[in-house]
Structures are given as structure tokens and as C-alpha cells.
N, C-alpha and C positions, 0 to 999 in steps of 0.2 A: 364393288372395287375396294381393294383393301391395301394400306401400306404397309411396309415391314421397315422397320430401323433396328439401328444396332446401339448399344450405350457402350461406352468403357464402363472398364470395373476400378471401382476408386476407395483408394484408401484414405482411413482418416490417421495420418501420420504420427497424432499425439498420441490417441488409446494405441496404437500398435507399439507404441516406443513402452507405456505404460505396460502392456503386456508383458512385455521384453525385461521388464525390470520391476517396478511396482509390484505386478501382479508373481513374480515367480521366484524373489529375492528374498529372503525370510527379515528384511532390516535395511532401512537405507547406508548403514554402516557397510551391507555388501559392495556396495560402489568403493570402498577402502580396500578389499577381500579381492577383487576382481584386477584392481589395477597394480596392487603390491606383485598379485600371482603373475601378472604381464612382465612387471618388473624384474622380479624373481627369474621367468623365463629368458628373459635377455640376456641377463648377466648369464645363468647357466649355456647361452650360446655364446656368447664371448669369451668364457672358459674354454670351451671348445672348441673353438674359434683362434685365438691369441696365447691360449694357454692359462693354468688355474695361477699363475705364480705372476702370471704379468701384469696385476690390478688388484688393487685392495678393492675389492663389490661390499656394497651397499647400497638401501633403498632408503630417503628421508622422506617423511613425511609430516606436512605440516597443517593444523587445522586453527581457523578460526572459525568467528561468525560468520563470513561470506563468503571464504573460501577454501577447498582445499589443494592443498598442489602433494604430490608426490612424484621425486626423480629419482631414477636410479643411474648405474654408469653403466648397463649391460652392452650390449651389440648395438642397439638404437636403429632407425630406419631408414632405408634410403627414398626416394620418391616414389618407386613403384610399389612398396609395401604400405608404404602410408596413404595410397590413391586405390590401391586395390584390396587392401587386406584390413588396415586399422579405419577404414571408413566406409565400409562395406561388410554390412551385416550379412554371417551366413561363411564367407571366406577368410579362412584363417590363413596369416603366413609363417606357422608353425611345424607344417607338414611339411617339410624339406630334410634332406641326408644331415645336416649341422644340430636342426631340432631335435632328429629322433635320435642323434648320437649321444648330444647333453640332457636328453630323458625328460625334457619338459612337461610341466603340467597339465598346460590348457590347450587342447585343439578345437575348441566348438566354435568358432571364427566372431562370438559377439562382437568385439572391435567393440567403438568408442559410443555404439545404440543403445547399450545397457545403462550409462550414466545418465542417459536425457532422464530418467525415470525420476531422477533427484536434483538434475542438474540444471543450468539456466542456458549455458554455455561451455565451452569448452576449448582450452587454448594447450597446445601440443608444441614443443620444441626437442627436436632432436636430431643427433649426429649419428651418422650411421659410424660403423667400427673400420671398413674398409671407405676412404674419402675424407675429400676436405667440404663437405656437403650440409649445412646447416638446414634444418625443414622447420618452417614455421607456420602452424595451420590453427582456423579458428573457426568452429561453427558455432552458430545463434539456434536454440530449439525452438524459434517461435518463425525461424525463417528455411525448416528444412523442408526440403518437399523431393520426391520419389520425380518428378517432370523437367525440374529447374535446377539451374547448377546453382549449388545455396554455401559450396567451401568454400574458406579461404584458405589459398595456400601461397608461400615465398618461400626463397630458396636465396643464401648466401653462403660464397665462399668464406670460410674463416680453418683455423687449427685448434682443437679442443678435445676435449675427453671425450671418445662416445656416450652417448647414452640418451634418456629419453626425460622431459619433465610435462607431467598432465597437470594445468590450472582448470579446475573446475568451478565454475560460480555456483553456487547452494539457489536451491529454491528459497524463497523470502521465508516460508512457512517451516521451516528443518533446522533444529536446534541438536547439531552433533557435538557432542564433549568429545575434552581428549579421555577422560578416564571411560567414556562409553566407546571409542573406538577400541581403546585397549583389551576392554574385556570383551567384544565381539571378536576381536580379530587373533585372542590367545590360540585359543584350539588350534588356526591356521598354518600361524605364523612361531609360534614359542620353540619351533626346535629346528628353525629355521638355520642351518650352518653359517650364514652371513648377517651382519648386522643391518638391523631395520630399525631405524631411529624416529618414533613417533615424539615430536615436541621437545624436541633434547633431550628425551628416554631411549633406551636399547631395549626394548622386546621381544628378544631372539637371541636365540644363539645358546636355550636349553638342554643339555647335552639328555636324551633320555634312557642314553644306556647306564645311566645312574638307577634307574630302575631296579636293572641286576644286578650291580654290585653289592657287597656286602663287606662290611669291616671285617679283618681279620678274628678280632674276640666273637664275633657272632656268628663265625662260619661254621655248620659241622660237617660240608664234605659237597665234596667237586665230584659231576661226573660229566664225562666228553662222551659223544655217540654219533660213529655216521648213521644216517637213517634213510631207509628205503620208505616208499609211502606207498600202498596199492595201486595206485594209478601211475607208478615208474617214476617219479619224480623223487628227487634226493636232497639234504641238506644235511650239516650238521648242527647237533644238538650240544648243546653246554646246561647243565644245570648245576645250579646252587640253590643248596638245602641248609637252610638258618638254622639258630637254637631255638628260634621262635617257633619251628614246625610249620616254616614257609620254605616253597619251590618258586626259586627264579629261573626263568628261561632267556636263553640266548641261542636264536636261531638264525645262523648266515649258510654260504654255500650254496641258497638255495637253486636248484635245477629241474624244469618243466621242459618235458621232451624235446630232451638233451641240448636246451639252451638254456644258458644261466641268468638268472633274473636277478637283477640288480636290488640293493636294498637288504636289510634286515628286519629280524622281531623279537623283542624285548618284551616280555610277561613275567608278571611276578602274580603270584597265588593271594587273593582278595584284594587284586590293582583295582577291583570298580572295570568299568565297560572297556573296550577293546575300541581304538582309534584306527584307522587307516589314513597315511600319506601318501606322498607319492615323491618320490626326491624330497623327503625331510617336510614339504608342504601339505598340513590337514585338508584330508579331504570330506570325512564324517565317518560317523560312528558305524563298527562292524557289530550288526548283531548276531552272533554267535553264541549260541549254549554248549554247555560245557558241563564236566563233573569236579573240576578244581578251582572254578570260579577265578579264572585267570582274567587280567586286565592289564593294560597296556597301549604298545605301539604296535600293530605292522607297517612296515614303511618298504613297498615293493613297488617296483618299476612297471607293473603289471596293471597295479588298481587303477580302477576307472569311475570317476563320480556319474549321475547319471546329469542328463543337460541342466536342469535347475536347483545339481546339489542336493539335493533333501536327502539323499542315501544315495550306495555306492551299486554300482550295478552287479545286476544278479552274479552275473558271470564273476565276478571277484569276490563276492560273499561266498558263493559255491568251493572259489579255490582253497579262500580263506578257512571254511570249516574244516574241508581236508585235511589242510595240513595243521590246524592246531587239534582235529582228532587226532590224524598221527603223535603228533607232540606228548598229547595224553595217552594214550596208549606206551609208550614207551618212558614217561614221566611213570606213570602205573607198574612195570617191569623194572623200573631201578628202584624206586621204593620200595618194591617188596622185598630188596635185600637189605631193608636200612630197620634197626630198631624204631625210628622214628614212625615207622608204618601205620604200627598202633592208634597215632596218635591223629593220625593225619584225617580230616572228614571227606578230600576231597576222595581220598584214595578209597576209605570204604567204598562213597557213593558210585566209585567207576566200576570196583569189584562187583557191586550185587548186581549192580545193572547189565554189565555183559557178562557178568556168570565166569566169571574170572577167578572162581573161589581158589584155585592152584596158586595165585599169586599172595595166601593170604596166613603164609606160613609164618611170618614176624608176629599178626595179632595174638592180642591174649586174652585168657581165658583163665576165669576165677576156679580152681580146684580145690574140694574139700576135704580132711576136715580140717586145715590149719589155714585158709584162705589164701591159699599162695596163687601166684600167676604166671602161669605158665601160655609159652608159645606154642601157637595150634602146630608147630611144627614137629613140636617133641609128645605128642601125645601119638597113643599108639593103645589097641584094644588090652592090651597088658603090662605094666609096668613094675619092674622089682618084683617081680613073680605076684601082683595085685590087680584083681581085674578093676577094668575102667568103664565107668557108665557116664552117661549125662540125664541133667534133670532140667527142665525146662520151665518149671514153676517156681513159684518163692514161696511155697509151705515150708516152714524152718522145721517142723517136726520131720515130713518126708527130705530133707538135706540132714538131717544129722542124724536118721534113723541111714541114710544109704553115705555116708561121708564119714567114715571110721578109719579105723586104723586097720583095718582089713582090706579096703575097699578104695578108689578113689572115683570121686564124683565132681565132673565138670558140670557147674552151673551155668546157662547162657543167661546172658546181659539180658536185661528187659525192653532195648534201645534198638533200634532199627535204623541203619543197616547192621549195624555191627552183628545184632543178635540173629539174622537170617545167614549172614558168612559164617560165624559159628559150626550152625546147625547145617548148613550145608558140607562145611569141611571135615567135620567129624563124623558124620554118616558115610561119607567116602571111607572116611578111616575103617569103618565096621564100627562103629561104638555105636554098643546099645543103650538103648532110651531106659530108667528104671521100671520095673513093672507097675508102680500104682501109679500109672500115666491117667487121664480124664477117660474112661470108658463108659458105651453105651448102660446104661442100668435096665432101661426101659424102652420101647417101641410103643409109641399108642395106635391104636388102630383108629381107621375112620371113623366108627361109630363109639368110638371113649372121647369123640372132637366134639366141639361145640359150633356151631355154625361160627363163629366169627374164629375159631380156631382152621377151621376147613377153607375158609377164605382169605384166611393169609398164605396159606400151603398153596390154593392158586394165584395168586398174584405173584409169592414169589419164583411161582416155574415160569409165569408167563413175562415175568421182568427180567429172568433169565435167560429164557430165549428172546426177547425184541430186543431187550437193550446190553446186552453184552456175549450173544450170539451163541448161547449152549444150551444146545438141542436136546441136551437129553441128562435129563436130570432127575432127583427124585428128594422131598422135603420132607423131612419126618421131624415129629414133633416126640419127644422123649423125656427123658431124664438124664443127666446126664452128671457123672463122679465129678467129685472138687467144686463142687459148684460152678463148673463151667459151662459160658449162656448159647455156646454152638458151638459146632463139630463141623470142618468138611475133610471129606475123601473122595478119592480117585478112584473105583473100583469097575473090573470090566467095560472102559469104557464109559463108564456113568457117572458123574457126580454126583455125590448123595452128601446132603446139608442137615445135619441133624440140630437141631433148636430144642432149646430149656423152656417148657412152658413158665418157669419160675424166675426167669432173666424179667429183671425191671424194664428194658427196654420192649422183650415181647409183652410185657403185660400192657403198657403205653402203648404201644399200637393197636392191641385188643381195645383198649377202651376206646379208641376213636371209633371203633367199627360201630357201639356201642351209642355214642354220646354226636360224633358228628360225619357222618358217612361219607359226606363228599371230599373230605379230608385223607380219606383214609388210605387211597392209591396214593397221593405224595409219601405220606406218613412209611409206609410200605416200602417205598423206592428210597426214603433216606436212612431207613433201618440196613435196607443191604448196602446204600454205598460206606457209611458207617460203620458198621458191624459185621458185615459178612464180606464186601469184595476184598479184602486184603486174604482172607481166607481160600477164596477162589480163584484167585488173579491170575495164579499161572496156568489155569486150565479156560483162560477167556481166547477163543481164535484171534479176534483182533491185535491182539498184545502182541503175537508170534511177527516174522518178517513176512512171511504170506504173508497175516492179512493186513499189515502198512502198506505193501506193494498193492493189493485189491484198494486200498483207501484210496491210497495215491491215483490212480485209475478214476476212480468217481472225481475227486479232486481237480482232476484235471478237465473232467467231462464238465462240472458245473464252470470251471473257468470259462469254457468256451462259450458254455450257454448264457454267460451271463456280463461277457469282456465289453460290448457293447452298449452297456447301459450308462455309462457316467464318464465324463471328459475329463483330462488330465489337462489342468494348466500344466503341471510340471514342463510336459515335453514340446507345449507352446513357443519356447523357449526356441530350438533351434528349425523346427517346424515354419515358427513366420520370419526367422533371418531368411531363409530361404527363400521363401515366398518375396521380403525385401526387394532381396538383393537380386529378384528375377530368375534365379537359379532352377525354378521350379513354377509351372503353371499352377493357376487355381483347380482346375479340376484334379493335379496332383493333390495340393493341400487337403482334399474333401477326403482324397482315397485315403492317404497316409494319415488321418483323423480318427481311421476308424481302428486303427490299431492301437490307441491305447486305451490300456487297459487296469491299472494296475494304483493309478495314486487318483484320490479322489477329496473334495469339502467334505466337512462333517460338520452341522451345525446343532449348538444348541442350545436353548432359550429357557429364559427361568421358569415358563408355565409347565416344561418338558422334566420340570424335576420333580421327586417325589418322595414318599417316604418308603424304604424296605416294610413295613407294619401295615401301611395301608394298598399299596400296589402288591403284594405276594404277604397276606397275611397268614398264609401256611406253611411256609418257612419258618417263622417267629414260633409259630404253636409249637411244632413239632423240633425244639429247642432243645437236642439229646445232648444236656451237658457230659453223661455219661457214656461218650461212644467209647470204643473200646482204641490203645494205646499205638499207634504204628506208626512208622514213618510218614510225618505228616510234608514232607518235600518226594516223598515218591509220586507217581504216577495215581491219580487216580479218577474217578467218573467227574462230570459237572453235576451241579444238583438242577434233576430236572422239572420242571414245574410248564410242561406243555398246556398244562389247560388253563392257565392264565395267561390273560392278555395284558398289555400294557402302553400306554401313549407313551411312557415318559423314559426318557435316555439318559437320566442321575436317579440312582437311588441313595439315600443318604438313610440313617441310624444314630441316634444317640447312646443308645445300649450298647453294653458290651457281649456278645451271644456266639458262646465254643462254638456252634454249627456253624456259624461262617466265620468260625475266626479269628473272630475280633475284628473284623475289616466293619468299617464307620462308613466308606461311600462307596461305591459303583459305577461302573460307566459302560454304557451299553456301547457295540463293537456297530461300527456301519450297519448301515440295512444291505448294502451290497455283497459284504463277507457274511452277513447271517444267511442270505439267497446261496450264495456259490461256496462254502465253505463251512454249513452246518454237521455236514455228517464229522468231519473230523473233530469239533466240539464234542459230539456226541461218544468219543471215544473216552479213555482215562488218555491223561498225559498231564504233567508238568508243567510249573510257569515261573518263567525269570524275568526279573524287570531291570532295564537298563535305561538310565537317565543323564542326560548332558545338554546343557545351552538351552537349546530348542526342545529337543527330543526328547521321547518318551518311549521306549523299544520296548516291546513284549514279545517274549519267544515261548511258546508254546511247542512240547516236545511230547509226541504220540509212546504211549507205552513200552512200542518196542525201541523207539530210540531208534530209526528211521527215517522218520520224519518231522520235521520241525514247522511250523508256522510261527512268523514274526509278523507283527503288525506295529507299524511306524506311525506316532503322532506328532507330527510336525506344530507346537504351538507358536502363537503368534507373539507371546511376549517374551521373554528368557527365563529360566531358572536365574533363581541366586546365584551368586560366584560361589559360595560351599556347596551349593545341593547338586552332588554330582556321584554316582556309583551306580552298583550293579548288585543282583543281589537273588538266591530261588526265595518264592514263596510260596506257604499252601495253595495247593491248586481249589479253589474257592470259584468256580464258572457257576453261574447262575441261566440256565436256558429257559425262556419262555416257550411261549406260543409263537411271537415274532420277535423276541430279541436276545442277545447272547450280551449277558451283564460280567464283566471283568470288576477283582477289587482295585480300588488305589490306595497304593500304600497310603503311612500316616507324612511321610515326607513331601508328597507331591497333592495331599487334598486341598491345600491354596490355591491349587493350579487349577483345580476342578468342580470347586465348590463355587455355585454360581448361586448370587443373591438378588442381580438384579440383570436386566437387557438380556444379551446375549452370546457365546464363545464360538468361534470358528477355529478351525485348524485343519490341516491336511492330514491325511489317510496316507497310510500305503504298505500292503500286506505280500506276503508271495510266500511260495513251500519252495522248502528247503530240501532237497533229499538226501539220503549219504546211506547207501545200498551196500556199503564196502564194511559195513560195522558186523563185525562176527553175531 
């Protein structure tokens, strides 16, 4: 005989409130952040409400040691909002025709559960905007309980301003300044249209279309453009182009099928990272790549932070990129009718990358023999009855034996991108290359090789085909004019790489076959990413839009295989209001658990650091200061180093070593993103870094410029108040066996350089796609 009972399911009210706040706030200063934005939202419905003209709005805020209050005079509550909305985690009373009209910020319904995480207590007075209805409520955090009615509420009749004031009592243990509120709360609050008066300071009221202005004396020309965007959406464009050889942008009008989205976007060219608001109020940083290195505001009615803040939801980064690639693209087409073109690096970097060399008729080009500079636009296979060649080397004998008075001779730049636009634009033109160009002298045959010469020819067909996907190729070892250390070409189909046995770099790799054999495949694999993939880059399939779209594919296959392995505080957030506030059973909670996917801990401990010399001491060795000269911000391979393994998640260097850069430390990327998100490292692509407050942004961008991966480090203590921008760097990826090592700049190795215990922070990665890029 056996009995059956039943238990409740019980919660423990403090760790949930902790959850709710502690655990998903990046600062106890966000209980400042959370109740200003309430604030904020009020007045923006009593605008709406009453009219903008009828109230001078404002939010005061006041801090000591035990407490803080802040009031605003917005709409304020009447008793059913403040019984069922502001006290009841989970239900917001922001979803209404008045909220969505005055464009409010916050709908995630936390109400007053967020502050228990710092707070002791908590006393609310407020007037609703329609009544003579005074509400005064107070709850104790050490007397709330989900069974028992634990508020206080009164209510008296009186006549007064609407609006709302929150007294919060501080935990004994919480030492908040006002100059620490201030700088936590800038980003949010600084271009705030109303005043927010922290301790008899104004805080707000930043105007940031100051961004695009420009004095008169430093203007050199205005251009206005409506603009269409591939996906039917429209705005207009304004730019201003400085004497400095900067593009500021001013974009309003803007319209998503065929409804118009409130807000604007203000960029100016090397602003540091891209901001998103929402009605004038920060919501976090847009990571966004780009080729003009814009930074800025968007401030669109559209954006959506995700529930605990850390970054903004896909769906708005998505929009976001669209239209500032539009931007760029047509930023791209006004420049190229501006003398300035030349000068501009954003504008080269957009031309080479989408092959846009038509646009590139302003740059110039050094012509022989009086050194004049001329526009690739006026060049032409014959000029003044004089034929025209280009020379592509810097032998001053071959320039001034074909650079006469007979003849004219365009020299290309030595500099990437510039010198690949060049040479692209005048081949178009018909201009022939001089004839004493690098040609083959010699072929060696198999048996003129030496076994360690025969085992480089395979390794690099078969590096060729595994790791950048061309099947068919053929490596000849030669001789080769001008003393140049390789050759490729395009023929029937085949790639053929012809190599200098007398090139320094192959003689270096010969000797390791030699001296230390296990070395010898990395050695191999960093000679071609070095030395040979800029030569072959545009015959790799991956690089093409096929194969981003096949990436993209795998990409998304390992997200799935891999979404359920690690738990998202972030989205704890509005998950256990619900649960709260009863909205949602427990066995919902377990199902909607299993969906996130996306933000994760990263922890790491000082036994976990190590040195670059001794964890991948084959990097070090094979130390080619002499690789050869290219755009070191294009696209290109990680360095890969599969047959090492590694415990440690810091690498650090005191050397300084051209093969990686000069980069001093390292930080290996999740174990999560190295499982679900490997092949796309495995590809070439770009890396920009963007840093603000918290955040550490990395945008990784696949060769064809398709597709982008960002990965979000949310740390736990702040950046400096100066250490803030944005910025490309050499793509320097380090791949193991199990880890995928990123550099840190020299701005942010404070942040990362651990001496002692150990560092936590939050993750959070996702692919970006944009299929619309010609």
C-alpha cells in the first residue's frame, strides 16, 4: 500500500528578485537607467496626452548615501496601473494607443521588481495626469511574498502637478556617487531632448546633430539625395564633405513598407562606434561594419534593446546594416564625382571590395617621365598621338628606359587598395602592361627537385584544396625574371603558382623540412597565407557570393546543433516576470528555457593564461618578417595551427613579431562559438573592433562581404570615460585544435590582462547577413 501527495512549487522570492536585477543589470547604477527611462516615458505620454507645449518636463534626480529618489512631472499613475502594472512583474502599462502614439521606450513590464536587487525598500508617490488622485505606495524587500498581500497603498484627494516620485532605500553594502551615476547613465540619457537634473547638474539635453554640422570655413560641398534601398524602403540623404576629407551623414524621411519611422541618423566618417536610441533615449551599441568607418547616432522608433540590454535585437541590427550599406553605397557614387575621392580611404576600401572600379575615375595615378598625376579618368590607350603603358614595379631603370618623351608610363602605387583600383581600371581602359613584366625563365622538372623541394609542391596543392577550396591546381618551382619570389595565374581553368626556389621565404621553409619536420606543415600553411593568398584570392570559391550563401547554410546548421547547450541569463529577465506574476505555468518556463540560445558566461582564471612562445611555439619560429607588402585590413585566412592543443584562454607576448602584428595579447572566443561557428573562422574575412562603457564588439566580415559575425563582450567593470571608438584591424585569428584566439588591441589589454583570481563577462554572438551587396 502506498501514498501519493502532492507539494506546491515554491519560490525563493529574494534569489528571483536577484535574478531579475543583480544577476542581468551590468551595474547597480542600472536601477538609475531603468527608473529615469519610466520617467522619460511618462512625460513622453503626457505630451501626448496634454500636449508638448503644456508643461515644462523634467526628471530630478537625487543621490545620497541611503537614498535615492527620482521624480518626474510626466502622466503619473492612477490606481489601476500602479496595482496591476508598476507592481506586478511581467505586466507593463505601456501597451496602450497613448504609449505607442508618444513612441515609448520600455514595454518589458519589470515595474518596481528590478530595484529590490539594490534596494531595501521602496516608497512611490504619484498623481495621475487625468484626476485629483494622489497614490502613495510602499513596499519592504524583506517582507514580499508571491501568497501574502505585503503593499502598502493610500490614496488622497488633493490638486498638483501630475507626475511620479520613486524613494528608494540603498542596500547598507552600495556606495553610489553622483559623478558614478553620471558617467554610467551618459550613453542613455546625454541627448535626452528634456532636462534630467542629477544633484543640481543637467545631463541632457546634448543636441547630436552637432555631429553633422560643419563651419562654414571647413565645408567643401553639400550634397542632398532621396534614396531608394533594395528592400523598397526610402529616406533622404544629406551629406557634408569637410576640408578635412571627412563625410558627414544626415539621414531623416526615413520609410519601411510604406510606413514612416520616426527618428533620425547622424554619422560622420571616423565617429568611433554607432549608438542606437529610441526617442533620443540610449539603448546600446550598433555593431555594424562598414568601409567608411562611420560612427554615430541612429535614433529610430523601430529599435529594440533585447530584455536585459546587453545589445539590441537582431531584428534592428539587421535593419540597421541595410540602410547604412545603402548610405555607403551612395556616400560611394557622390564621391566619385568629388576631387576629394583620391584622398578618401573609406572610398577606396568600398571600391575594391565590391568591384566598383567605374566609380574610380577622380583617383590618381603617377605618370612618367615628368611625374605628373593624373585622373584615371583621362587616361586613354593613346594620348597626344603617344602610346600609354603601365608598369607595376619600382625598377627605376625599367621606368625611365619606358617613361620618355615618346611614350607615357603609368606607374601603380605600391599601397593596397589604391594600387589593385588602378590596375583594375586601366586594363578596362586596354592599357598594356610594358613588356619586361616578371616572366617564367625556367620550369624544373620533378626529377631537378629535391625531396624537401617535392614536398612543398605537395603540401601546397593539398593546402589548397582543404583549406581554401581549389581543386585544381598546379605548383611549379622555377625561376622566375626581376627577382620575383612567385607567380600566379588563371589558365584553362587551373591555377598554376609558379615559386622562386631563390625567394628567402622558400629557402626558410626548405630548412625546416630539413632541421625540424614537425614544424614543417604550419611553416607551409603560413608561407601561403603570407605570401601567396593575396595572389590567389580571387580564384578561392569561398570568397564568391555562392559560397557565403553555402557558409551561411553550415552556419546555421551548427547553430541548431549546438543552441541548447548553455543558458542565457540575459533573457531570465522577462522569462521569470512572467513566471512572477503567474502569467505563465512552470512547465511553460522549462519549454521557453530551451530557446535561448545566443548570450552566454565566459570565464577566465589566471592558471588559464599563458604565453604565445610556449602554448604555439610554431608561430614564433616561423617569424616571416619579410612577408610580402598588401593590404594588411583586407580579407584574409586565420593562422592555422590545428595540431596544437591548448588549456589556456590568454595568450599574452612581450615581443614584438610582424606575423602577428605586433598584437601583445589574445583572447580565445567561447568554447560554444569555436563548436557552432568554426568553419566560418576557417574562411579569410576582416575584423573591426568596437568599444564603449561595458562593451567590447567584434565584427568579423567573410571575404565576400556577405556575411558578417559579431561577437559581444559584455565586461563587468567599465572602460575609462576616454576609452571609447571603433576602428578595422589586421585580421591576426589564431585557430587551434580547440580554440579560436582573437588580438586585443593595445587600448583595451587592461581590460584583459589577468594577474591574479579571475574575469567573467557575458558572450553574445550571431551572423549578420546582407545578400543585397552586389
Amino acid at each position: 500500500m502506498s501514498n501519493t501527495n502532492k507539494l506546491s512549487f515554491q519560490i525563493e522570492v529574494k534569489r528571483v528578485l536577484e535574478i531579475l536585477s543583480n544577476d542581468i543589470y551590468d551595474s547597480p547604477y542600472a536601477l538609475l537607467r531603468e527608473n529615469i527611462q519610466n520617467g522619460y516615458d511618462a512625460i513622453l505620454m503626457r505630451m501626448q496626452l496634454d500636449g508638448k507645449e503644456s508643461f515644462l518636463p523634467k526628471i530630478i534626480v537625487t543621490i545620497d548615501s541611503k537614498y535615492i529618489t527620482i521624480e518626474d512631472n510626466g502622466i503619473g499613475m492612477n490606481k489601476d496601473v500602479v496595482s496591476n502594472n508598476f507592481w506586478k512583474a511581467g505586466s507593463s502599462g505601456k501597451n496602450n494607443e497613448i504609449a505607442q502614439k508618444a513612441g515609448v521606450v520600455g514595454t518589458f513590464g519589470i515595474g518596481a521588481m528590478a530595484n529590490f536587487g539594490v534596494c531595501k525598500s521602496i516608497k512611490v508617490i504619484t498623481h495621475y495626469a487625468q484626476g485629483n488622485e494622489t497614490i502613495e505606495t510602499f513596499a519592504n524587500r524583506e517582507s514580499l511574498s508571491i501568497t501574502e498581500e505585503c503593499i502598502e497603498i493610500k490614496t488622497y484627494e488633493e490638486k498638483r502637478e501630475a507626475g511620479t516620485k520613486v524613494i528608494a532605500e540603498l542596500d547598507d553594502n552600495l556606495n553610489l556617487t553622483v559623478q558614478g551615476a553620471i558617467n554610467y547613465l551618459n550613453p542613455y540619457i546625454k541627448h535626452l531632448n528634456i532636462a534630467v537634473i542629477i544633484n543640481g547638474s543637467i545631463v541632457s539635453q546634448i543636441k547630436y546633430i552637432n555631429i553633422f554640422e560643419v563651419k562654414p570655413e571647413n565645408l567643401y560641398k553639400t550634397e542632398t539625395y532621396n534614396v531608394t534601398t533594395p528592400n523598397n524602403s526610402s529616406f533622404t540623404l544629406q551629406l557634408n564633405y569637410t576640408n578635412q576629407n571627412l563625410i558627414k551623414i544626415y539621414c531623416t524621411n526615413i520609410v519601411r513598407n510604406s510606413q514612416k519611422i520616426n527618428g533620425n541618423i547622424v554619422l560622420s566618417q571616423g565617429g568611433g562606434g554607432i549608438y542606437g536610441l529610441r526617442n533620443y533615449f540610449g539603448l546600446a551599441p550598433i555593431p555594424v561594419s562598414g568601409f567608411f568607418n562611420l560612427g554615430g547616432v541612429v535614433n529610430l522608433s523601430i529599435l529594440h534593446p533585447t530584455a536585459g540590454r546587453e545589445a539590441l535585437s537582431r531584428e534592428s541590427i539587421e535593419l540597421v546594416s541595410q540602410i547604412i550599406n545603402t548610405i555607403e553605397t551612395k556616400i560611394a557614387e557622390s564621391i566619385s564625382n568629388l576631387e576629394i575621392a583620391d584622398l578618401n580611404s573609406g572610398f577606396l576600401n568600398y571600391v575594391s571590395s565590391n568591384r566598383r572600379f567605374e566609380l574610380a575615375k577622380n583617383l590618381k595615378i603617377v605618370v612618367q617621365p615628368n611625374d605628373e598625376r593624373w585622373s584615371l579618368s583621362e587616361i586613354q590607350p593613346i594620348i597626344d598621338g603617344k602610346k600609354v603603358n603601365y608598369y607595376s614595379g619600382r625598377d627605376q631603370k625599367t621606368i625611365q628606359q619606358f617613361g620618355n618623351e615618346n611614350t607615357h608610363l603609368l606607374t601603380l602605387s605600391q599601397d593596397n587598395p589604391r594600387r589593385r583600383i588602378q590596375l583594375e581600371y586601366i586594363k578596362r581602359k586596354g592599357i598594356s602592361e610594358i613588356p619586361d613584366k616578371a616572366t617564367i625563365l625556367k620550369e624544373f622538372s620533378v626529377k631537378e627537385l629535391s625531396f624537401s623541394e617535392v614536398s612543398l609542391l605537395i603540401r601546397i596543392t593539398n593546402i589548397l584544396n582543404e583549406d581554401y577550396l581549389i581543386s585544381d591546381s598546379k605548383i611549379i618551382i622555377g625561376e622566375i625574371s626581376h627577382q620575383v619570389p612567385s607567380l600566379v595565374e588563371y589558365k584553362n581553368n587551373q591555377v598554376f603558382v609558379y615559386i622562386s626556389r631563390e625567394s628567402s621565404a622558400v629557402q626558410q621553409v626548405l630548412q625546416i623540412y630539413s632541421t625540424d619536420w614537425p614544424l614543417f606543415t604550419s611553416f607551409v600553411k603560413d608561407f601561403v597565407r603570407n605570401h601567396l593568398y593575396q595572389k590567389f584570392a580571387a580564384y578561392v570559391p569561398s570568397s564568391t557570393r555562392q559560397g557565403a550563401d553555402a557558409l551561411h547554410k553550415i552556419l546555421m546548421r551548427n547553430r541548431e546543433l549546438y543552441k541548447y547547450e548553455y543558458s542565457d541569463l540575459g533573457a531570465l529577465e522577462s522569462l521569470m516576470s512572467e513566471y512572477v506574476s503567474g502569467d505563465i505555468d512552470f512547465p511553460e518556463v522549462l519549454k521557453k528555457s530551451t530557446t535561448i540560445i545566443r548570450t552566454h558566461s565566459q570565464f577566465v582564471r589566471q592558471n588559464q593564461v599563458g604565453t604565445v612562445e610556449q602554448e604555439i611555439p610554431s608561430i614564433i619560429e616561423n617569424n616571416a618578417a619579410d612577408k610580402i607588402a598588401f593590404d594588411e585590413y583586407s580579407a584574409v585566412p586565420s593562422i592555422i595551427r590545428r595540431e596544437t592543443k591548448t588549456d589556456k584562454k590568454i595568450l599574452k607576448t612581450d615581443k614584438q613579431y610582424p606575423h602577428l602584428n605586433n598584437f601583445s595579447l589574445f583572447l580565445s572566443l567561447s568554447d560554444k562559438i569555436f563548436k557552432s561557428q568554426l568553419e566560418f573562422f576557417l574562411e579569410p574575412h576582416t575584423t573591426k573592433v568596437i568599444w564603449s562603457m561595458h562593451k567590447v564588439v567584434y565584427i568579423f566580415t567573410h571575404a565576400s562581404n556577405n556575411l558578417s559575425l559579431y561577437y559581444d563582450i559584455e565586461l563587468k567593470e567599465k572602460l575609462s570615460d576616454e576609452s571609447t571608438g571603433g576602428k578595422a584591424i589586421p585580421t591576426t585569428t589564431i585557430i587551434t585544435e580547440n580554440r579560436i584566439f582573437v588580438p586585443i588591441i593595445t587600448d583595451l589589454t587592461n581590460y584583459f590582462d589577468i594577474h591574479e583570481g579571475r574575469k567573467e563577462f557575458y558572450v553574445r554572438y550571431d551572423i549578420i547577413t546582407d545578400f543585397n551587396k552586389s
